[in-house]
MMTF fields as JSON, N, C-alpha, C and O atoms, coordinates in Angstrom:
{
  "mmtfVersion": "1.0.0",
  "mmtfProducer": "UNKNOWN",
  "numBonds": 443,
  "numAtoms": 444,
  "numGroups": 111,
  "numChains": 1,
  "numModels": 1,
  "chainsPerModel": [1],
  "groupsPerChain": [111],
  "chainIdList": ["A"],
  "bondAtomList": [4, 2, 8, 6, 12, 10, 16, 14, 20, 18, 24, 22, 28, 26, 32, 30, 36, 34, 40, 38, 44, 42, 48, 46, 52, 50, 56, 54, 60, 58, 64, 62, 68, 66, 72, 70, 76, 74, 80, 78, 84, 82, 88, 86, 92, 90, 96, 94, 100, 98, 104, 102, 108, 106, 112, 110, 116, 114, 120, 118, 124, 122, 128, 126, 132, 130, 136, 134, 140, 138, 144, 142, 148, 146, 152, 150, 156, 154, 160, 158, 164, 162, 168, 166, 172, 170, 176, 174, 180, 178, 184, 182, 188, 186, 192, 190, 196, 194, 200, 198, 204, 202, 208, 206, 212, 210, 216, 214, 220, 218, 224, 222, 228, 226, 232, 230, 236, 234, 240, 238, 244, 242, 248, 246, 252, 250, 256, 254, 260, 258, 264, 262, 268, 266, 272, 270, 276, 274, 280, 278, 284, 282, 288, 286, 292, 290, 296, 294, 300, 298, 304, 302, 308, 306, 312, 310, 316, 314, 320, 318, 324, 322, 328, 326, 332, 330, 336, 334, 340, 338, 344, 342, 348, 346, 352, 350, 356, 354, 360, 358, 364, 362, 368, 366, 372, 370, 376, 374, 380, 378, 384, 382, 388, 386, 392, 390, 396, 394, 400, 398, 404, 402, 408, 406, 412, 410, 416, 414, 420, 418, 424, 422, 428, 426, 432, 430, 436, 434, 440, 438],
  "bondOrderList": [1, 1, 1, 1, 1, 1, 1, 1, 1, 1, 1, 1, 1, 1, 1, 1, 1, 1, 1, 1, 1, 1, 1, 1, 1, 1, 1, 1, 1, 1, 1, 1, 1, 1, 1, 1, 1, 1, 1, 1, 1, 1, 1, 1, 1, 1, 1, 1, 1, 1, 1, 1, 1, 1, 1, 1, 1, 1, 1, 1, 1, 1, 1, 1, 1, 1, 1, 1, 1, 1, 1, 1, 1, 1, 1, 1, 1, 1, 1, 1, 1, 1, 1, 1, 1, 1, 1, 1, 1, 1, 1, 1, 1, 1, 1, 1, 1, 1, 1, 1, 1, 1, 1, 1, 1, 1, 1, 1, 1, 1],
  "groupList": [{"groupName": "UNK", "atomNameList": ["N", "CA", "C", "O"], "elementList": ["N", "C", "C", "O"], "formalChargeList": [0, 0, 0, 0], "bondAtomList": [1, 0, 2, 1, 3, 2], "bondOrderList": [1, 1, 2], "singleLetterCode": "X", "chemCompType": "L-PEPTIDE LINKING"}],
  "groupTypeList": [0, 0, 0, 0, 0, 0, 0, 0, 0, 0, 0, 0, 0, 0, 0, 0, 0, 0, 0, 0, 0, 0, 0, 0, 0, 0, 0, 0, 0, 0, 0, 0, 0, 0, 0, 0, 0, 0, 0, 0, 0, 0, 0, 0, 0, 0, 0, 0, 0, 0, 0, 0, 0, 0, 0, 0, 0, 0, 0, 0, 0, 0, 0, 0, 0, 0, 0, 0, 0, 0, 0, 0, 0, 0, 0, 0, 0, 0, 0, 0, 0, 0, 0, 0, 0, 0, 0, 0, 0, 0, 0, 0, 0, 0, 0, 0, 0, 0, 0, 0, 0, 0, 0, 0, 0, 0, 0, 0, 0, 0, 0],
  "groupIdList": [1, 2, 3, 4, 5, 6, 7, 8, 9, 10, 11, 12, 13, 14, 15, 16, 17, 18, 19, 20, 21, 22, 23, 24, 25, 26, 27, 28, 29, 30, 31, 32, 33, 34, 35, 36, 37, 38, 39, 40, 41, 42, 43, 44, 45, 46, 47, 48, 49, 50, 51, 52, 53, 54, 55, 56, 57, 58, 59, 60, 61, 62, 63, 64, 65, 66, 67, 68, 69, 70, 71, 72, 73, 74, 75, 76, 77, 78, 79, 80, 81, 82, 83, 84, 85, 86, 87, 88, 89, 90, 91, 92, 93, 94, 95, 96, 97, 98, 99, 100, 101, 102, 103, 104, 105, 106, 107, 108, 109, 110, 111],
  "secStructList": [7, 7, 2, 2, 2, 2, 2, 2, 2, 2, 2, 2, 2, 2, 2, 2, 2, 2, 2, 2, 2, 2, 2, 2, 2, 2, 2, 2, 2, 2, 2, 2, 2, 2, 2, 2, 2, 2, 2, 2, 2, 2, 2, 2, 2, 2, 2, 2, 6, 2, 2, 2, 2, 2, 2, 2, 2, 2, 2, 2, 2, 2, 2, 2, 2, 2, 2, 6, 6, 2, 2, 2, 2, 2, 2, 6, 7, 6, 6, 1, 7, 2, 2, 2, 2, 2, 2, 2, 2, 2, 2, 2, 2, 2, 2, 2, 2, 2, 2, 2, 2, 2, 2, 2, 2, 2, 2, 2, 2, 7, 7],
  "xCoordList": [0.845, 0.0, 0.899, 1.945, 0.413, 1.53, 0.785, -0.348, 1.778, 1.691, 0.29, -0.37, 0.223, -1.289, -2.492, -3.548, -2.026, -3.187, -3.145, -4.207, -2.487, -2.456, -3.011, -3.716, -2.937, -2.864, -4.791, -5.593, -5.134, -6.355, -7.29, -8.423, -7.092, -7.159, -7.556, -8.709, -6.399, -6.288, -7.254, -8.002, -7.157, -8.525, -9.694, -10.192, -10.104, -11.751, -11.403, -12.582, -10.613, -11.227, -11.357, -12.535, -10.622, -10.654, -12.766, -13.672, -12.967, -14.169, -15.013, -15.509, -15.304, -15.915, -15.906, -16.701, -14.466, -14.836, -15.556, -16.447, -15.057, -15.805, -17.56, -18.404, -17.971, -18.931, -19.827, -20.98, -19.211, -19.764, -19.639, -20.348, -19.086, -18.294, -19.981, -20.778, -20.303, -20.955, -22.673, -23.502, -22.449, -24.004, -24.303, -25.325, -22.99, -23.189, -23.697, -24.384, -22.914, -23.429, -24.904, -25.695, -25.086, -26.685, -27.323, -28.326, -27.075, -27.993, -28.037, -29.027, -26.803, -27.166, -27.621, -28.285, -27.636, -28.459, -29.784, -30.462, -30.464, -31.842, -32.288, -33.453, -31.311, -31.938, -32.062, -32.755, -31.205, -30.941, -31.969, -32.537, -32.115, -33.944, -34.947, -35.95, -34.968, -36.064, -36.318, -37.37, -34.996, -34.95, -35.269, -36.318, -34.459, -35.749, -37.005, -37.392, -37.679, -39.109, -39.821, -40.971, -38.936, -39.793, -40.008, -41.096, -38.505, -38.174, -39.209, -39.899, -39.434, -40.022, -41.81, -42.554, -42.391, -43.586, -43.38, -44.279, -42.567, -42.828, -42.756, -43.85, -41.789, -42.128, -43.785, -44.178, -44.314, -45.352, -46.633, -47.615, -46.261, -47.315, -47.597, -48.56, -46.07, -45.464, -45.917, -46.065, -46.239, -46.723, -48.232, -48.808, -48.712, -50.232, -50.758, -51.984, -50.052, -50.505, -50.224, -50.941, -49.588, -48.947, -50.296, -50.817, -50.772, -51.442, -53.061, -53.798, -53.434, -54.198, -54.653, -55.797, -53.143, -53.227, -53.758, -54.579, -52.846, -53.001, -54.065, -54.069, -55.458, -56.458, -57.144, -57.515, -57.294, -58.106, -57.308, -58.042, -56.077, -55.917, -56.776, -57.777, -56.781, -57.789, -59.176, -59.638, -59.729, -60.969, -61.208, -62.199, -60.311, -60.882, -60.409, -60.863, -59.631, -59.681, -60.724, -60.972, -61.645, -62.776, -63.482, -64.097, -63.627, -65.002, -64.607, -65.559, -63.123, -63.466, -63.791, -64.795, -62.948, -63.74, -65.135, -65.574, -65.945, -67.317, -67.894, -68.624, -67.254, -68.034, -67.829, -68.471, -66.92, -66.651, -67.234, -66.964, -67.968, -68.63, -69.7, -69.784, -70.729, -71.788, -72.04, -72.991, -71.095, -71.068, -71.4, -72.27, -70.304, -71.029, -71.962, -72.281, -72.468, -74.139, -75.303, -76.513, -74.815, -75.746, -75.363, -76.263, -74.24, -74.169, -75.237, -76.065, -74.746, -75.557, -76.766, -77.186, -77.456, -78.874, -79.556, -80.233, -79.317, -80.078, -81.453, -82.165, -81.913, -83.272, -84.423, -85.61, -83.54, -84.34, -85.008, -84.399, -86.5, -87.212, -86.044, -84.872, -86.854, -86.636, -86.373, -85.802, -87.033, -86.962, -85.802, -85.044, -85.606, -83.949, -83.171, -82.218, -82.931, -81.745, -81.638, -80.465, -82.644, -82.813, -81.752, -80.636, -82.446, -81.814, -80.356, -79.989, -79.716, -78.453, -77.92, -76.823, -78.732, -77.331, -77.249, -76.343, -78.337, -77.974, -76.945, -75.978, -77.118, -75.997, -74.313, -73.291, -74.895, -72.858, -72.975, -71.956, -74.027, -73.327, -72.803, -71.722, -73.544, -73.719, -71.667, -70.713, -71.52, -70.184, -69.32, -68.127, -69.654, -68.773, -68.293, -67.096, -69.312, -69.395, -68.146, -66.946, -68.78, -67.505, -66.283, -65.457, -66.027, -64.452, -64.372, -63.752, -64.904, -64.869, -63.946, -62.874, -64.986, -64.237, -63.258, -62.509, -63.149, -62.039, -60.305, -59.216, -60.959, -59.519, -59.445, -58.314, -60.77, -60.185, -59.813, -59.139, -60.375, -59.472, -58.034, -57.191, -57.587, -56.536, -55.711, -54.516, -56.122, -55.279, -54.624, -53.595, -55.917, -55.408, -54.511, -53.727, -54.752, -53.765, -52.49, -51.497, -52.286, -50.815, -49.993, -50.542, -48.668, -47.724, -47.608, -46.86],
  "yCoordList": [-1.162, 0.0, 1.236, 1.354, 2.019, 3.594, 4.26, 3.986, 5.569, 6.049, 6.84, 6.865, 7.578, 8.163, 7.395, 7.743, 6.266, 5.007, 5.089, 5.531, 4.875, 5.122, 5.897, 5.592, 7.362, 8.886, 8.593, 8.957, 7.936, 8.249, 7.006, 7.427, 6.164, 5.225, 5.968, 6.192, 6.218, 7.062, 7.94, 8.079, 8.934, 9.859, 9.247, 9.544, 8.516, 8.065, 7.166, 6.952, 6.431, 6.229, 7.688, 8.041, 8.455, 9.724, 9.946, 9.976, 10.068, 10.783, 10.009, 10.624, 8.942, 7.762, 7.818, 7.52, 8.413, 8.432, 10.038, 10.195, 10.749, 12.192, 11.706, 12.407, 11.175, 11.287, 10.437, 10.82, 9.089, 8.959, 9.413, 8.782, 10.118, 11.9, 12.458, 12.143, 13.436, 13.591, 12.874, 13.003, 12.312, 11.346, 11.239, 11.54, 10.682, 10.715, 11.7, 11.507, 13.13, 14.544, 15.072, 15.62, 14.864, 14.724, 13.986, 14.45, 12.864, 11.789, 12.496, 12.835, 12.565, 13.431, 14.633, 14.635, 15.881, 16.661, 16.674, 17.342, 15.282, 15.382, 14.544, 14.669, 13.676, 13.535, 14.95, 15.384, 15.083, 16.833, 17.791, 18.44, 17.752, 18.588, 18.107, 18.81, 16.737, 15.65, 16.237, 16.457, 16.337, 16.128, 17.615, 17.906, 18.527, 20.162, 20.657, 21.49, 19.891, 19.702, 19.097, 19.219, 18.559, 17.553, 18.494, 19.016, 18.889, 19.58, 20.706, 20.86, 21.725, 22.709, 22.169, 23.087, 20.975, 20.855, 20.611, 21.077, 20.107, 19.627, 21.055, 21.546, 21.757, 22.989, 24.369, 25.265, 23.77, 24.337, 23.907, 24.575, 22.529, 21.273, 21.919, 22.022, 22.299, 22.661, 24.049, 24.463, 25.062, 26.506, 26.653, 27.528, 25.393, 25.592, 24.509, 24.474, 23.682, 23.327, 24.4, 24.482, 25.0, 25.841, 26.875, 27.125, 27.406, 28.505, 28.285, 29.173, 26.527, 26.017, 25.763, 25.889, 25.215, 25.141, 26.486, 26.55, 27.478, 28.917, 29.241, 30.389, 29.105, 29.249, 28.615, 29.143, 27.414, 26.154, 26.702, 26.668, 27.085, 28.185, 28.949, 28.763, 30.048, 30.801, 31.082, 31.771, 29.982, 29.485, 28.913, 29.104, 28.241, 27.448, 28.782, 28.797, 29.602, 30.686, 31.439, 32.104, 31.777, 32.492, 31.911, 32.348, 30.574, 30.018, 29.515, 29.097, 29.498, 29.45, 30.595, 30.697, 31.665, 33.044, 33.115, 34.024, 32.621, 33.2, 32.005, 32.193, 31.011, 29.716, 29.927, 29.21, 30.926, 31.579, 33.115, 33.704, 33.626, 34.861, 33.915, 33.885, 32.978, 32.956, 31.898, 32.039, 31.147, 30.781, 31.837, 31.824, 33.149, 33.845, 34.456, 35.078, 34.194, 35.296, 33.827, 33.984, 32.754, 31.95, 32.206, 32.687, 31.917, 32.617, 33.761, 33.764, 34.67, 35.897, 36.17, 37.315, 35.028, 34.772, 33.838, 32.884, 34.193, 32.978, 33.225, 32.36, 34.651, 34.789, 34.661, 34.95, 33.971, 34.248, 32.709, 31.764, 32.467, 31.37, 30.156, 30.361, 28.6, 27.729, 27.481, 26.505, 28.779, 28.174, 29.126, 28.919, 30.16, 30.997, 30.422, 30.503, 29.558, 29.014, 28.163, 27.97, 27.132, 25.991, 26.397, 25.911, 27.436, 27.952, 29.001, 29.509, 29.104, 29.515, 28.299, 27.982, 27.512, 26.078, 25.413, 24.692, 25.817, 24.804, 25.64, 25.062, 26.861, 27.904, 27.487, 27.526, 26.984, 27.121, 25.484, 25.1, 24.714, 23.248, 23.547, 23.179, 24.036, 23.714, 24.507, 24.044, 25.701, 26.308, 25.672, 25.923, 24.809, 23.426, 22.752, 22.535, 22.359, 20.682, 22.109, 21.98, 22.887, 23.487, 23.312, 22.587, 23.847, 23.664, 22.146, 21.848, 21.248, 19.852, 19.267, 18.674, 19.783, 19.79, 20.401, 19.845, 21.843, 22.52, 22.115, 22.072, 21.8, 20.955, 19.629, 19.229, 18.716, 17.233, 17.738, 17.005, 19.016, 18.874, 19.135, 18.45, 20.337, 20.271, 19.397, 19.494, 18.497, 17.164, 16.063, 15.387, 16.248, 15.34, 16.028, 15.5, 17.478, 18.434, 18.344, 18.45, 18.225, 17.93, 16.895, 16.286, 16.778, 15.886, 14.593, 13.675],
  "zCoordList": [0.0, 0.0, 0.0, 0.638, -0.701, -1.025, -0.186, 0.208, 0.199, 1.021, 1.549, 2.588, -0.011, -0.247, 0.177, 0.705, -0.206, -0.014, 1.593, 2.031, 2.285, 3.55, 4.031, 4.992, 3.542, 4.232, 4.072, 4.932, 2.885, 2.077, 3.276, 3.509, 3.723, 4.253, 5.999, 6.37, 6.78, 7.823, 7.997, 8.964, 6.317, 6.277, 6.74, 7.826, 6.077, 5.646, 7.007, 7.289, 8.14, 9.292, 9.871, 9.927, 10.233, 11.141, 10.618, 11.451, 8.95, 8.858, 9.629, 10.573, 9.527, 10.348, 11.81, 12.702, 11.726, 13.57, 14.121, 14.956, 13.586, 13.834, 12.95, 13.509, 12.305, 12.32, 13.467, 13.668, 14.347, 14.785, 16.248, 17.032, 16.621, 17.055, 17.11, 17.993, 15.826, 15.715, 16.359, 17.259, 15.464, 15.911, 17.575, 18.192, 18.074, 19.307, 20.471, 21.475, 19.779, 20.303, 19.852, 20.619, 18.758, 18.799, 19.422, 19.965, 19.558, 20.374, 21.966, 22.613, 22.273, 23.431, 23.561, 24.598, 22.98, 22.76, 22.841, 23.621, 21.317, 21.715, 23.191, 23.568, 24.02, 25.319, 26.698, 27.618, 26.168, 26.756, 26.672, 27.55, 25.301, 25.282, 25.612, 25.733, 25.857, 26.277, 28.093, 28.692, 28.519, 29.624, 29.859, 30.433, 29.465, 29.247, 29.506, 30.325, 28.524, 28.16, 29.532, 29.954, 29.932, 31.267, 32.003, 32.247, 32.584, 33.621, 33.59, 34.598, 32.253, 32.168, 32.363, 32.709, 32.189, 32.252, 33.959, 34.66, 34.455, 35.972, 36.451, 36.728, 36.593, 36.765, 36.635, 37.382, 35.173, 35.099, 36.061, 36.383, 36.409, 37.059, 38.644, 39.403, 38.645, 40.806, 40.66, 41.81, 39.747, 39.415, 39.83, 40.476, 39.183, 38.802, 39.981, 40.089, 40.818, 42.263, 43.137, 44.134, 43.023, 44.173, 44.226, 45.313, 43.072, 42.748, 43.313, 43.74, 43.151, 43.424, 44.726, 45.165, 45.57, 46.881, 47.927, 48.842, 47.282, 47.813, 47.381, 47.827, 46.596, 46.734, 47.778, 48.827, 47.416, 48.403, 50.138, 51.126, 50.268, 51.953, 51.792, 52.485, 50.897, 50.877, 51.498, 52.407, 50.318, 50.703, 51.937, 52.643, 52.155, 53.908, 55.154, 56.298, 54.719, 56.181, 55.839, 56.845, 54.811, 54.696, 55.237, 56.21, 54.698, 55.495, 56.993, 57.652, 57.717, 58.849, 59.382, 60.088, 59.106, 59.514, 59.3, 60.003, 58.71, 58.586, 60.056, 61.03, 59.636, 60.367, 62.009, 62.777, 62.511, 63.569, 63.862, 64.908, 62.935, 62.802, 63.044, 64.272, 62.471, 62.504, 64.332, 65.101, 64.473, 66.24, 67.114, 67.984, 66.679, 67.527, 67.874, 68.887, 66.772, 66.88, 66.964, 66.796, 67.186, 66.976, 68.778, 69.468, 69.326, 70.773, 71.445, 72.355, 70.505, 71.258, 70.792, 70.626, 70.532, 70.466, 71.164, 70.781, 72.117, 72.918, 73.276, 73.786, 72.958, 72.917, 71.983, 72.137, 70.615, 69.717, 69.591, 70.092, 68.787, 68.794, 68.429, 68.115, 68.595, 68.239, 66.369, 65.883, 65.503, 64.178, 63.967, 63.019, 64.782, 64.48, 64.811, 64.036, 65.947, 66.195, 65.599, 65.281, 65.057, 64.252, 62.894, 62.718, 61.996, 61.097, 60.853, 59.794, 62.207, 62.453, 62.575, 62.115, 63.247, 63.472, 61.912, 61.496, 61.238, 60.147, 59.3, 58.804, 59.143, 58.514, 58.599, 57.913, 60.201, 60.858, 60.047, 59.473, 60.031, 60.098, 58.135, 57.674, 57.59, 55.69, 55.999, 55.375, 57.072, 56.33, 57.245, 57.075, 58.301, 58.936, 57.855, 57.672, 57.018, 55.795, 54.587, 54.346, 54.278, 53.449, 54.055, 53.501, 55.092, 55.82, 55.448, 54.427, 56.138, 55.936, 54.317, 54.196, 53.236, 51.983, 51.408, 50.604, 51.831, 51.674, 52.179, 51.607, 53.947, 54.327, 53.547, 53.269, 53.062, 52.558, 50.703, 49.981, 50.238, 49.002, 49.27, 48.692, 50.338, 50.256, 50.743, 50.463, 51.468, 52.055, 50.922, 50.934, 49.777, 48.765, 47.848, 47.059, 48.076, 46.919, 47.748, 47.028, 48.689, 49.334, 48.372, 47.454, 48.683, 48.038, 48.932, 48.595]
}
């Protein structure tokens, strides 16, 4: 084999090896953007619970505040008939049963 033949030989492995050089750096690349894409949806996922959770707090300190506004006046009515108190206790119980759901959605919205 002459020398050229050699040099020509040498070449065309070197291209072979930089191409699979190549290939290889793409291959990792597109797992790289794979792994991107994730990252950026898990991120959007932990955004839009977070946003969710901090509502559902929200909501349950309103309705315990109210459900503690309406005790007390169901308190400081102790003079009023049997169908007022009847219908204050059922007030506090319907925004009891909200708290109730509010704390069990957010129990399941926990991690």
């Amino acid at each position: 084999m002459s020398e050229k033949q050699a040099a020509d030989q040498k070449l065309e492995e070197l291209f072979e090896k930089e191409m699979n050089l190549n290939k290889e750096v793409e291959d990792s690349n597109n797992k790289l953007k794979i792994s991107l894409e994730a990252q950026s949806n898990l991120e959007s996922q932990i955004s839009e619970l977070s946003t969710e959770l901090s509502s559902i707090i929200e909501n349950r300190d309103r309705v315990n505040t109210e459900n503690t506004e309406l005790k007390t006046k169901v308190e400081a009515f102790d003079g009023l008939s049997g169908e007022e108190i009847t219908m204050l206790r059922l007030n506090v119980e319907e925004k009891e049963k909200e708290i109730q759901d509010i704390t069990q959605n957010l129990d399941e919205t926990k991690f």
